[in-house]
Biopython code that builds the backbone (N, CA, C, O; Angstrom):
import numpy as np
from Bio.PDB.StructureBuilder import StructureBuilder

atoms = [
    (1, "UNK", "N", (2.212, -5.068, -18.406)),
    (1, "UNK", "CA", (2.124, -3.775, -17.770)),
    (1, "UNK", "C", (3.525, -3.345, -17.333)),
    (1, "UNK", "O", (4.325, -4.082, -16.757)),
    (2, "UNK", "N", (3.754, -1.921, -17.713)),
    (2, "UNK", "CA", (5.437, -1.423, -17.114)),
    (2, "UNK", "C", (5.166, -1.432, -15.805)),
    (2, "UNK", "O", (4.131, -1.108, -15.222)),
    (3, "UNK", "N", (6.169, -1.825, -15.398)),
    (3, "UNK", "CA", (6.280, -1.133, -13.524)),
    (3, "UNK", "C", (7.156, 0.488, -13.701)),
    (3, "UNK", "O", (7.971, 1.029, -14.448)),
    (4, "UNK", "N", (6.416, 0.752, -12.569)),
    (4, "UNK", "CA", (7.205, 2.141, -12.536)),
    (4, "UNK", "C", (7.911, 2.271, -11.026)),
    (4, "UNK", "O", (9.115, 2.508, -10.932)),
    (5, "UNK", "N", (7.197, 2.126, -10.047)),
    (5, "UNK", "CA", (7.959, 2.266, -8.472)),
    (5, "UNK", "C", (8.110, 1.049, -8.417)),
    (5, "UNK", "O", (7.347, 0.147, -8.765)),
    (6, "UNK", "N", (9.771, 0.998, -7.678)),
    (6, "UNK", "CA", (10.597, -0.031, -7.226)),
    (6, "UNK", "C", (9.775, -1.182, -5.632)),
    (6, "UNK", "O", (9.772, -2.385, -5.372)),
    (7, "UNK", "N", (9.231, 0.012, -4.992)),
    (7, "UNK", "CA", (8.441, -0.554, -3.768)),
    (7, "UNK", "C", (7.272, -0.073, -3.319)),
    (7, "UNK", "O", (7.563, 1.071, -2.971)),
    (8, "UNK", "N", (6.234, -0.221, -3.129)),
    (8, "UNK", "CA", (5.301, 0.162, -3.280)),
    (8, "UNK", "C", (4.061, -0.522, -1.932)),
    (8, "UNK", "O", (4.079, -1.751, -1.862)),
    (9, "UNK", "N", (3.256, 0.066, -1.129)),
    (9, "UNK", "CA", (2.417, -0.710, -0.590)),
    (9, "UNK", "C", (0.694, -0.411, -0.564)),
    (9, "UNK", "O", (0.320, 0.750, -0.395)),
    (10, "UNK", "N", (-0.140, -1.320, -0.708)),
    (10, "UNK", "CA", (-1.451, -1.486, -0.762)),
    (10, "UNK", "C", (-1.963, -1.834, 0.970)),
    (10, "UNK", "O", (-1.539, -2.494, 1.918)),
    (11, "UNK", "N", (-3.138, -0.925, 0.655)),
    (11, "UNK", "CA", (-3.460, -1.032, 2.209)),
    (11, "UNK", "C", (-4.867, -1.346, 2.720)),
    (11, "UNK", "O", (-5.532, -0.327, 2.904)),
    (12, "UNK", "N", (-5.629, -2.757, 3.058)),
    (12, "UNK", "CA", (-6.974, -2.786, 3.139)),
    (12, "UNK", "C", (-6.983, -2.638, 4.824)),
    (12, "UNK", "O", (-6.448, -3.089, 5.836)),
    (13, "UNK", "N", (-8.144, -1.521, 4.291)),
    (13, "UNK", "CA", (-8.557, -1.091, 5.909)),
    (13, "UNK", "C", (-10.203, -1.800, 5.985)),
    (13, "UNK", "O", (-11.075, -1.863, 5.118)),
    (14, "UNK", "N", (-10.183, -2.221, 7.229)),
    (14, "UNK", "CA", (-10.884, -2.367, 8.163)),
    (14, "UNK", "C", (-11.525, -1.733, 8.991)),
    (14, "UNK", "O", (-11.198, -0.547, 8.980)),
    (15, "UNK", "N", (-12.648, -2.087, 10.046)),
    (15, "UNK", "CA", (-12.811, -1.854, 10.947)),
    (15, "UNK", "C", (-11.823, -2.112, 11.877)),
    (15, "UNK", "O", (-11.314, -1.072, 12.295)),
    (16, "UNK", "N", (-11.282, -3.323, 12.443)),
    (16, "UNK", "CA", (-10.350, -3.522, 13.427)),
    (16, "UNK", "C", (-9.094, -4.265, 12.928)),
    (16, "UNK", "O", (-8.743, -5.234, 13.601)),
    (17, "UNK", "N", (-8.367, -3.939, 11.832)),
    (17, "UNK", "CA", (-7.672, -4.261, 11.078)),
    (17, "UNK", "C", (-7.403, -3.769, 9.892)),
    (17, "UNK", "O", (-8.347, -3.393, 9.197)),
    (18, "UNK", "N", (-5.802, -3.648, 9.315)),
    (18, "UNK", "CA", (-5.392, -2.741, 8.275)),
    (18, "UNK", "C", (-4.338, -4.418, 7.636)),
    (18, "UNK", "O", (-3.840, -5.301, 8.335)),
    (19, "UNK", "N", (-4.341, -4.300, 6.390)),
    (19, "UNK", "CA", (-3.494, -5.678, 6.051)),
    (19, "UNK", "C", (-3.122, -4.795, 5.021)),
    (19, "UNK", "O", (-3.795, -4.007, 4.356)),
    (20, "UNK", "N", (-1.787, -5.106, 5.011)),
    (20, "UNK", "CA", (-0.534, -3.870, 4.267)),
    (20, "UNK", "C", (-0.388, -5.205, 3.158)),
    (20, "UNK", "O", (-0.759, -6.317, 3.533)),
    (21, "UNK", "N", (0.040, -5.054, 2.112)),
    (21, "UNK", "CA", (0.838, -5.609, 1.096)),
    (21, "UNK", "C", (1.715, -4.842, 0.747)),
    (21, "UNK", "O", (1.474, -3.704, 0.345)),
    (22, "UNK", "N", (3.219, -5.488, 0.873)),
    (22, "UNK", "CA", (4.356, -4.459, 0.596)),
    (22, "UNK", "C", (4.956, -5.043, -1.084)),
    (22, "UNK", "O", (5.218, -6.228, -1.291)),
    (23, "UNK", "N", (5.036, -4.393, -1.716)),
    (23, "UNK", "CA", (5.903, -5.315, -3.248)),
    (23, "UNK", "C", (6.949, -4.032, -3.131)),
    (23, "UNK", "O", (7.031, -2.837, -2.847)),
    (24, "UNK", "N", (7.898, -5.543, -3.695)),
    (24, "UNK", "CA", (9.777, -4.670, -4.211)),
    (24, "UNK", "C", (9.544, -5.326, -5.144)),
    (24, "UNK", "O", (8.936, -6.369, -5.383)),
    (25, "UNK", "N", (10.318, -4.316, -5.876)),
    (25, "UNK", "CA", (10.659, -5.506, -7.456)),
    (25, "UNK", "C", (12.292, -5.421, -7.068)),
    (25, "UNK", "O", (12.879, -4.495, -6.508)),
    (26, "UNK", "N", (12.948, -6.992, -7.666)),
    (26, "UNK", "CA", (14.209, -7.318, -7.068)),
    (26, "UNK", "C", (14.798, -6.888, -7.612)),
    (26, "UNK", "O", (15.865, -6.755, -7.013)),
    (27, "UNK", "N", (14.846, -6.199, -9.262)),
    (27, "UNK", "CA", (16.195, -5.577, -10.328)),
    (27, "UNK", "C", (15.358, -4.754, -11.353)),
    (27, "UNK", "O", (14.160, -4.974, -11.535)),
    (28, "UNK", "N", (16.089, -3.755, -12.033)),
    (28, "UNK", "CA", (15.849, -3.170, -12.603)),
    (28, "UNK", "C", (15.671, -4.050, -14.097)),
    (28, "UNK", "O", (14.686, -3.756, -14.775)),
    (29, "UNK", "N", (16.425, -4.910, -14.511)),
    (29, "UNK", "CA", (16.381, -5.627, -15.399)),
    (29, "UNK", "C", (15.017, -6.594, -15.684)),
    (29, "UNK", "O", (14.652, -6.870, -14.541)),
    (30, "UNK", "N", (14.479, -6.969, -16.222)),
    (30, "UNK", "CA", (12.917, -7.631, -16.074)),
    (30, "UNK", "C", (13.536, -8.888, -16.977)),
    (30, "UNK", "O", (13.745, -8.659, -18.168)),
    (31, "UNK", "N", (13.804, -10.075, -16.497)),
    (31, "UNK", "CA", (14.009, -11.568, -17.470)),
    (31, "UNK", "C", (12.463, -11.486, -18.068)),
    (31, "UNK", "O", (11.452, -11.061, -17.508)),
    (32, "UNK", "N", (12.632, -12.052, -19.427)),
    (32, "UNK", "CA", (11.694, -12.871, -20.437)),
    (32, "UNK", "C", (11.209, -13.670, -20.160)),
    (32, "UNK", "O", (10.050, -13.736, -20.570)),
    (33, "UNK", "N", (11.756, -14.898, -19.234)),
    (33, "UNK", "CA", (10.739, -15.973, -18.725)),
    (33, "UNK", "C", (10.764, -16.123, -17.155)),
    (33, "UNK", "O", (10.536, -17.187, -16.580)),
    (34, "UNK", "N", (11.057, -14.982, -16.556)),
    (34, "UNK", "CA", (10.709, -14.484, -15.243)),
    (34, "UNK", "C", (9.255, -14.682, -14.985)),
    (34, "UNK", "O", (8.348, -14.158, -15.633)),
    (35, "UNK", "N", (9.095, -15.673, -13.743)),
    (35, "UNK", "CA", (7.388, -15.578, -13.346)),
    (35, "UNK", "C", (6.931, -14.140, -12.678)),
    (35, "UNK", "O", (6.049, -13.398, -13.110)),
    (36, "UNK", "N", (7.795, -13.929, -11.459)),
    (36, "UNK", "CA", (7.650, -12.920, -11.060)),
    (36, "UNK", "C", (8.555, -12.149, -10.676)),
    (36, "UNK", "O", (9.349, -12.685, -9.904)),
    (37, "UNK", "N", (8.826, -10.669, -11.011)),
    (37, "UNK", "CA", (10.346, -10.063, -10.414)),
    (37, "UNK", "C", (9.786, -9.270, -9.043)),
    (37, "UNK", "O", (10.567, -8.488, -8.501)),
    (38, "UNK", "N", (8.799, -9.408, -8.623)),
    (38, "UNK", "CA", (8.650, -8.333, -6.948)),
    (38, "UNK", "C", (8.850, -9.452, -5.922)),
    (38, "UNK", "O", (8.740, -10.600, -6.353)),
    (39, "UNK", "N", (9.135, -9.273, -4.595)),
    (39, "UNK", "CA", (8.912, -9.828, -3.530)),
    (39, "UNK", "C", (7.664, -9.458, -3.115)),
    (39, "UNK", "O", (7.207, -8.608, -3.879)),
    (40, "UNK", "N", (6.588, -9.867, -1.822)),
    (40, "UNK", "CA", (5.313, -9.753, -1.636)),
    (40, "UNK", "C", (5.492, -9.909, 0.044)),
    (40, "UNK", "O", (5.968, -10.887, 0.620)),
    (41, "UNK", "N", (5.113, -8.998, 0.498)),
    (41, "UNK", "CA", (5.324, -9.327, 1.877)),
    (41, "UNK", "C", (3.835, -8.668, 2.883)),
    (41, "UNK", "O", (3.523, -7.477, 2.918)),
    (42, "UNK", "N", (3.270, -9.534, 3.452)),
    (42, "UNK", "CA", (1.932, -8.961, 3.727)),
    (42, "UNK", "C", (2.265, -9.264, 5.509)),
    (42, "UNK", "O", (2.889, -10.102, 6.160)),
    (43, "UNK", "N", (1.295, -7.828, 5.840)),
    (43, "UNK", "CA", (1.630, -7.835, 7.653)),
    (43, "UNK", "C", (-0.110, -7.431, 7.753)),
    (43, "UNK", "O", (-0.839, -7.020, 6.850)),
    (44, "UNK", "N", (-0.463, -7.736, 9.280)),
    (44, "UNK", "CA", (-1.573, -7.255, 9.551)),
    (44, "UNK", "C", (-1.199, -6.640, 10.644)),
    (44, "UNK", "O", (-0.246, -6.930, 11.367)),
    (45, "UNK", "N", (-2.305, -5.395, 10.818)),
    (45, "UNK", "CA", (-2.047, -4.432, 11.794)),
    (45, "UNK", "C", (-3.020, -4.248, 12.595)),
    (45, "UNK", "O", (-3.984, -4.412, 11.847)),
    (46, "UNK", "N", (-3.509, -3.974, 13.810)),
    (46, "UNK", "CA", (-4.899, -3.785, 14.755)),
    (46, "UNK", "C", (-5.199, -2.117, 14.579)),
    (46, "UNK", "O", (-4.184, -1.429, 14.682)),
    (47, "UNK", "N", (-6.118, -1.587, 14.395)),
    (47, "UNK", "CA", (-6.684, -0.365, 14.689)),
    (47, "UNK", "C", (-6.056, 0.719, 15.396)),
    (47, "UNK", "O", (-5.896, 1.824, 14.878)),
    (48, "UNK", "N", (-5.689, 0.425, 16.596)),
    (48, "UNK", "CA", (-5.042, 0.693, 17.917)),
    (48, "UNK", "C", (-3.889, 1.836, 17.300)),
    (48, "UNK", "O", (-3.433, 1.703, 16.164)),
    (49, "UNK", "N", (-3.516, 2.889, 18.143)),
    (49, "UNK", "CA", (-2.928, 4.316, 17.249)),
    (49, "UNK", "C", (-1.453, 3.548, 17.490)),
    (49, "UNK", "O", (-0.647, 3.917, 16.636)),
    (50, "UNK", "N", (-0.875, 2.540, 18.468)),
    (50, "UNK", "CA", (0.365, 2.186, 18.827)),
    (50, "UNK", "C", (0.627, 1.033, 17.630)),
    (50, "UNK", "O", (1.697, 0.942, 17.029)),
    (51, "UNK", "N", (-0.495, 0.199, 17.398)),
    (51, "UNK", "CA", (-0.185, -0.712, 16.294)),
    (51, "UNK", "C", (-0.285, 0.021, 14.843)),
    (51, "UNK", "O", (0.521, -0.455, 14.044)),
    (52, "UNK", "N", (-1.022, 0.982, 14.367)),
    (52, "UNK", "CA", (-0.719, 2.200, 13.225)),
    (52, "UNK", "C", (0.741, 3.135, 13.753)),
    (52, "UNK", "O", (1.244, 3.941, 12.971)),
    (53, "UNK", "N", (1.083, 3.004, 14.574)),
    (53, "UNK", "CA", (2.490, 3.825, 14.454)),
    (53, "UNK", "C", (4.047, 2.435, 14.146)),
    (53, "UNK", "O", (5.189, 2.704, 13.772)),
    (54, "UNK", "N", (3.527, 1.191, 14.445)),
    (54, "UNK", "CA", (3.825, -0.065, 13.937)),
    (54, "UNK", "C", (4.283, 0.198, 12.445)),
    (54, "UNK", "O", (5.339, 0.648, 12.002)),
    (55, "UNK", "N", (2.936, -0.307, 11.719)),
    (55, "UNK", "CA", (2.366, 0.107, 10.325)),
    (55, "UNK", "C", (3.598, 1.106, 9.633)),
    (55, "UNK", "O", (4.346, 0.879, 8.683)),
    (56, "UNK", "N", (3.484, 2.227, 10.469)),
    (56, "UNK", "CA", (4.115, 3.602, 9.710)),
    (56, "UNK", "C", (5.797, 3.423, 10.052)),
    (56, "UNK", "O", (6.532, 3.806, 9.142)),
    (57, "UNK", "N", (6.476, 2.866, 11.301)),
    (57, "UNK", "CA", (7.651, 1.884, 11.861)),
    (57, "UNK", "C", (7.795, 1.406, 10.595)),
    (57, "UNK", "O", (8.864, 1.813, 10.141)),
    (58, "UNK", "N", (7.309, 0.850, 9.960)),
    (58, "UNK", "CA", (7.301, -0.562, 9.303)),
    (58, "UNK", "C", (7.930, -0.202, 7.810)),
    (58, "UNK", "O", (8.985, -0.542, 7.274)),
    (59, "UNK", "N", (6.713, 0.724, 7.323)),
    (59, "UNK", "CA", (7.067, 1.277, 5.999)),
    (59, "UNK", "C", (8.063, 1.830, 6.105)),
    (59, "UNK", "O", (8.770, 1.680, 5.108)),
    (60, "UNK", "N", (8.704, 2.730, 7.246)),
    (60, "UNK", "CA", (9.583, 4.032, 6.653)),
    (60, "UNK", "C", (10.928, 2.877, 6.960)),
    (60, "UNK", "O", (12.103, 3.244, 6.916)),
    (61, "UNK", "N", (10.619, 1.820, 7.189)),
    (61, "UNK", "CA", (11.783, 1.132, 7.925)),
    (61, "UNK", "C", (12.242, 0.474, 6.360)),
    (61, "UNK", "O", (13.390, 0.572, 5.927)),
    (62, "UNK", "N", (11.436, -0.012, 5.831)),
    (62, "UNK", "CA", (11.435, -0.746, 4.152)),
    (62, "UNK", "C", (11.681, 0.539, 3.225)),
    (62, "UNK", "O", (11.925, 0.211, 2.064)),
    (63, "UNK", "N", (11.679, 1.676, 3.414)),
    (63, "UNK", "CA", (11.824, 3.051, 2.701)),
    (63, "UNK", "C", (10.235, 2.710, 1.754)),
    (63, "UNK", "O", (10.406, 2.826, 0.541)),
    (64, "UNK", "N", (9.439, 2.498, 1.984)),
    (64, "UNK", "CA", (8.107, 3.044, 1.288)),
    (64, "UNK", "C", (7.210, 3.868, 1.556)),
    (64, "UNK", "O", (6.304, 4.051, 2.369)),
    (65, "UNK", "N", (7.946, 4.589, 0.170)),
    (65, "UNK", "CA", (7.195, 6.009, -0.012)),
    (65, "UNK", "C", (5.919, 6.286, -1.004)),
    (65, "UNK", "O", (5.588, 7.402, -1.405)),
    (66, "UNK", "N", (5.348, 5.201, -1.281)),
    (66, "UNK", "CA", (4.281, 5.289, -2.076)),
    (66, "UNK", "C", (2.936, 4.121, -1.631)),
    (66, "UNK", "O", (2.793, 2.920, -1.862)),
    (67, "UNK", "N", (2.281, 4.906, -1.063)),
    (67, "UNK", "CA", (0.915, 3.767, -0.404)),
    (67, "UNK", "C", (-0.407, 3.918, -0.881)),
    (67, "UNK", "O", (-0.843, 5.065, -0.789)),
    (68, "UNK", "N", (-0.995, 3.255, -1.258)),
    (68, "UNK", "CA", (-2.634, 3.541, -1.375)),
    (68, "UNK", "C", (-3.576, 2.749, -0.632)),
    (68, "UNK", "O", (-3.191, 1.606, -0.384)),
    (69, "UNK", "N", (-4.812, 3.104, -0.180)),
    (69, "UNK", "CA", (-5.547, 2.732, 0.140)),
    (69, "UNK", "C", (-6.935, 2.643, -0.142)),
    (69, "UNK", "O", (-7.158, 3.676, -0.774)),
    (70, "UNK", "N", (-8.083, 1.961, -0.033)),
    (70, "UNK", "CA", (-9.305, 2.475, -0.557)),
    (70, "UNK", "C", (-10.140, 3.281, 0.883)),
    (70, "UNK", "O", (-10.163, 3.134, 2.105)),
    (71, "UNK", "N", (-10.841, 4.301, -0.284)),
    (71, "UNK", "CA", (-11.824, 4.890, 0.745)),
    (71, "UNK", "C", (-12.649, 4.389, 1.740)),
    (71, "UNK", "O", (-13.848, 4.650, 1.652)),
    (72, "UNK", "N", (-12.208, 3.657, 2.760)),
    (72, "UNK", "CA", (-13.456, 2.840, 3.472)),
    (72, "UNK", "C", (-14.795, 3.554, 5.141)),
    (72, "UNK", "O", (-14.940, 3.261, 6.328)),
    (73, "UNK", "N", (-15.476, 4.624, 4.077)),
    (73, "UNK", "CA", (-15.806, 5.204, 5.291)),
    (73, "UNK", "C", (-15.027, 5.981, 6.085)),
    (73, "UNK", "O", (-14.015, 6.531, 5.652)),
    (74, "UNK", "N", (-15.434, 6.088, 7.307)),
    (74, "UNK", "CA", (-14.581, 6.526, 8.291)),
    (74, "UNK", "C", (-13.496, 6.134, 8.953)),
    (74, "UNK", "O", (-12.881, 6.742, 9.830)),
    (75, "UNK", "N", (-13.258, 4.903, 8.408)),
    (75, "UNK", "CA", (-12.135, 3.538, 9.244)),
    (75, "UNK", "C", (-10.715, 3.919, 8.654)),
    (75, "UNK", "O", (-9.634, 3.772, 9.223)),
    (76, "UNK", "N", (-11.021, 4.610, 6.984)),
    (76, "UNK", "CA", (-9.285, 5.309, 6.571)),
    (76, "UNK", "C", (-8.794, 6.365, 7.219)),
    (76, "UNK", "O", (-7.582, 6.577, 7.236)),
    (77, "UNK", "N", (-9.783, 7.256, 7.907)),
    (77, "UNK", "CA", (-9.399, 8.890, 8.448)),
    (77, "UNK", "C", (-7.867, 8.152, 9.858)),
    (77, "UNK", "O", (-6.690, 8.240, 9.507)),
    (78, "UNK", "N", (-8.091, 7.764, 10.735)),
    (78, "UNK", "CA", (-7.295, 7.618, 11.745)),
    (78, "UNK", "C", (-5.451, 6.773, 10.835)),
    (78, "UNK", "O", (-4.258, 6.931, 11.094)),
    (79, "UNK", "N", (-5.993, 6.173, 10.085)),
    (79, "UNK", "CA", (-4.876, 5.367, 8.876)),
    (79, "UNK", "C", (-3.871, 6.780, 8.230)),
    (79, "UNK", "O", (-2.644, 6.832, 8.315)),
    (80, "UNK", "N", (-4.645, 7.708, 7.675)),
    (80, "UNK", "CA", (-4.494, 8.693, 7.063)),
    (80, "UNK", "C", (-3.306, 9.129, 7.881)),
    (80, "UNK", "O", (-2.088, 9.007, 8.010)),
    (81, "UNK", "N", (-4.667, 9.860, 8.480)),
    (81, "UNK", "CA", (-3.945, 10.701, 9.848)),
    (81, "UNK", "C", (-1.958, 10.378, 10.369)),
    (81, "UNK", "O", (-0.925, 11.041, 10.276)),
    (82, "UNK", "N", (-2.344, 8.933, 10.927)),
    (82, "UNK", "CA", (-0.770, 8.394, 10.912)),
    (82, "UNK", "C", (0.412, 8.687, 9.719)),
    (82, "UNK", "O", (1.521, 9.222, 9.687)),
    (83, "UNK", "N", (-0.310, 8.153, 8.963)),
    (83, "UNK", "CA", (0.436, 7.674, 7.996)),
    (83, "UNK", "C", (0.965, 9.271, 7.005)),
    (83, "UNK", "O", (1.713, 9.169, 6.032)),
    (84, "UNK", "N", (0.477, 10.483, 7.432)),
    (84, "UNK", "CA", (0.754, 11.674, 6.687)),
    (84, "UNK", "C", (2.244, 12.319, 6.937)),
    (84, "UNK", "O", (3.128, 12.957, 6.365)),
    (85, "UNK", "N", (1.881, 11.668, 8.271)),
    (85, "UNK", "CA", (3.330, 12.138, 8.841)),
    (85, "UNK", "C", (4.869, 10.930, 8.453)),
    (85, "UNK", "O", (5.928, 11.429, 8.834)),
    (86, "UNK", "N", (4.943, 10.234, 8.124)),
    (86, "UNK", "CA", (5.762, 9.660, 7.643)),
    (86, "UNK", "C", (6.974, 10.563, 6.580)),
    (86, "UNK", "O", (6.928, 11.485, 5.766)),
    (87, "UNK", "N", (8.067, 9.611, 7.199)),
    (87, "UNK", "CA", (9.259, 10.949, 5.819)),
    (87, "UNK", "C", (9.261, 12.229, 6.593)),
    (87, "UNK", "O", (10.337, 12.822, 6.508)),
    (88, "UNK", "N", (8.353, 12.814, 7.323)),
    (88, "UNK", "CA", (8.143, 13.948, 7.813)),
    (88, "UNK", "C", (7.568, 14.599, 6.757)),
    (88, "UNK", "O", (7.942, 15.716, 6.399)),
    (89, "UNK", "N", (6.395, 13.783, 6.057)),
    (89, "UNK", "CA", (5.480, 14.621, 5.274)),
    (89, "UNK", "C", (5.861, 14.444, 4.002)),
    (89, "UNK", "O", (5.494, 15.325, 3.223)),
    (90, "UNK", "N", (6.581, 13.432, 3.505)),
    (90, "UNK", "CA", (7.171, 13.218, 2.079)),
    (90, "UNK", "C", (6.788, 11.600, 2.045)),
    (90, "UNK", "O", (7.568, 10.840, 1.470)),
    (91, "UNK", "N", (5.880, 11.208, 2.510)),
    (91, "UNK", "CA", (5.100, 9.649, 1.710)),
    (91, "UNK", "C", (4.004, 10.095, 0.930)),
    (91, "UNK", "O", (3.137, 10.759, 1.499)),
    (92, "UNK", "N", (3.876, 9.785, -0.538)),
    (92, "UNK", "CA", (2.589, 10.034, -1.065)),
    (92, "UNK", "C", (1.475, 8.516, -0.788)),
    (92, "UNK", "O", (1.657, 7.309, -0.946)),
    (93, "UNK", "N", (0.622, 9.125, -0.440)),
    (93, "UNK", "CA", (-0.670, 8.350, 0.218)),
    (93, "UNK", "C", (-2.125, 8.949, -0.500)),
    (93, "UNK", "O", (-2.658, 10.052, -0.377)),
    (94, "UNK", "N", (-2.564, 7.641, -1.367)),
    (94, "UNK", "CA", (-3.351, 7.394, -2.292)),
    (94, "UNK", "C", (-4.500, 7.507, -1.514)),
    (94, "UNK", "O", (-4.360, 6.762, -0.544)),
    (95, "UNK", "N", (-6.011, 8.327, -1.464)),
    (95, "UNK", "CA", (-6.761, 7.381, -0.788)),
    (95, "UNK", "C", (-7.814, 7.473, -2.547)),
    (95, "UNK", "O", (-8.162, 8.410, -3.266)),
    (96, "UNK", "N", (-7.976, 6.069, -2.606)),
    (96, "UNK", "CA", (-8.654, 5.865, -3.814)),
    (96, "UNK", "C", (-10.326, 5.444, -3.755)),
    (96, "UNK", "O", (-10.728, 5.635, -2.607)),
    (97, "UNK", "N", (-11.422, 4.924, -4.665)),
    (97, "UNK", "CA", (-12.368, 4.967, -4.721)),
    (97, "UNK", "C", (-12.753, 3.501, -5.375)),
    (97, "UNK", "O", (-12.659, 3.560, -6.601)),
    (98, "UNK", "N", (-13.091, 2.426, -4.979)),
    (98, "UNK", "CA", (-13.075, 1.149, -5.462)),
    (98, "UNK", "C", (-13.921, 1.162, -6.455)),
    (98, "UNK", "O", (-13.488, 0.786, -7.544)),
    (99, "UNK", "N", (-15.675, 1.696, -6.326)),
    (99, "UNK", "CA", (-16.426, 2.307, -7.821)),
    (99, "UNK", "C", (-15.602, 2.512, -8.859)),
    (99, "UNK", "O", (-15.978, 1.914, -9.867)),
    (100, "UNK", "N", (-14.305, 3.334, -9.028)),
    (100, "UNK", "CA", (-13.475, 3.826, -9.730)),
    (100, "UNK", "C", (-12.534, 2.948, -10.431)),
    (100, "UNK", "O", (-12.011, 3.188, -11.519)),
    (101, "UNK", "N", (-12.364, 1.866, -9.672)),
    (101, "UNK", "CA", (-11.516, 0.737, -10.297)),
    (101, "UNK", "C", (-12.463, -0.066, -11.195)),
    (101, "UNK", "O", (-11.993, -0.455, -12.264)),
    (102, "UNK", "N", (-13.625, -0.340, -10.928)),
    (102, "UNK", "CA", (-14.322, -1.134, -11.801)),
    (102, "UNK", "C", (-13.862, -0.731, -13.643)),
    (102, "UNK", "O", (-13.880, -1.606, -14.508)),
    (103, "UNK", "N", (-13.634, 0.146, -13.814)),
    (103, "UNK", "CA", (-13.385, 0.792, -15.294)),
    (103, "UNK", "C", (-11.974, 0.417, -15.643)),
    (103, "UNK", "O", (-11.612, 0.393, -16.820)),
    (104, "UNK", "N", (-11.368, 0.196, -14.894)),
    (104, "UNK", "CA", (-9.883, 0.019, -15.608)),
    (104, "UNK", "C", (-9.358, -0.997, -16.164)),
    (104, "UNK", "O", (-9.268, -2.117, -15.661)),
    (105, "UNK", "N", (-8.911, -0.596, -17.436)),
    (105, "UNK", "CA", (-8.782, -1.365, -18.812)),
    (105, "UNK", "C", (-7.761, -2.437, -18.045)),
    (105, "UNK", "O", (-6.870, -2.084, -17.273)),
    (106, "UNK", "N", (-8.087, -3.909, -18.434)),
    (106, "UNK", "CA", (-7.381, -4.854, -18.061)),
    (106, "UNK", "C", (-8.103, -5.627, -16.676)),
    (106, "UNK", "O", (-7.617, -6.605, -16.108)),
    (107, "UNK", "N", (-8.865, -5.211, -16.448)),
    (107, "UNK", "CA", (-9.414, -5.478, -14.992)),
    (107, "UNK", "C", (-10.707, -6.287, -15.076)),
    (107, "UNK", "O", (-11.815, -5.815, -15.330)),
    (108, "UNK", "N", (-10.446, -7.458, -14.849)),
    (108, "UNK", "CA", (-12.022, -8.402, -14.835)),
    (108, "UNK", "C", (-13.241, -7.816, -14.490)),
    (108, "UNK", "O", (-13.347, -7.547, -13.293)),
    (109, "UNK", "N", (-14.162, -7.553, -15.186)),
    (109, "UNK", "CA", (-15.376, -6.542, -14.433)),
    (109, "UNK", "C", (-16.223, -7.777, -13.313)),
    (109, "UNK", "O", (-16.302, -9.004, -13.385)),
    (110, "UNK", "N", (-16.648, -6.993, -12.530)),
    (110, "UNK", "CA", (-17.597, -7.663, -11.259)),
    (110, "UNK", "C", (-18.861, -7.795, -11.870)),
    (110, "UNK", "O", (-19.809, -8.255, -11.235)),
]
sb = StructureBuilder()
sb.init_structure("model")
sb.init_model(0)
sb.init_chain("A")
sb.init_seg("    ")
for serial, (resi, resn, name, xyz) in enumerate(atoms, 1):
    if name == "N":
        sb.init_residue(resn, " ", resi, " ")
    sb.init_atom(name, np.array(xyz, "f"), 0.0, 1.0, " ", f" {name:<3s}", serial, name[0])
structure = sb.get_structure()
């Protein structure tokens, strides 16, 4: 699979908890018998609007400007919310549909 963004973060929300996965990829160059070229850096966050302004601290601090999350109910709206304002309105923020992933080519079906 090509990579396309340099840094990038995944975001499982919770009820009382958000667990960020942050990936960098380390060079533009990709080695042939490279296991892996990203770093992986995972944080957990509490609900709480001071620990989501953490979260949003966190990303703009790593410069990531590209996040997704899945639709989880009502528990993404307050995530959202924070997280729109980042960049001052220049983070694109995914909210995606997990039904929706089941189809994608390459992806072990459930």
């Amino acid at each position: 699979m090509q990579e396309i963004l340099e840094i990038c973060c995944g975001l499982d929300v919770h009820k009382d908890s958000v667990v960020a996965c942050l990936l960098k990829r380390r060079s533009a160059v990709i080695p042939k018998n490279a296991e892996s070229t990203e770093d992986k850096e995972i944080r957990t966050f509490n609900t709480f609007l001071n620990d989501l302004n953490e979260l949003k601290k966190w990303l703009e601090s790593e410069n990531c400007r590209h996040v997704a999350m899945e639709s989880t109910g009502v528990y993404c709206f307050p995530v959202y919310d924070v997280l729109e304002t980042a960049f001052e309105g220049n983070l694109e923020l995914l909210v995606t549909n997990a039904r929706h992933l089941k189809n994608v080519p390459g992806k072990k079906p459930i």
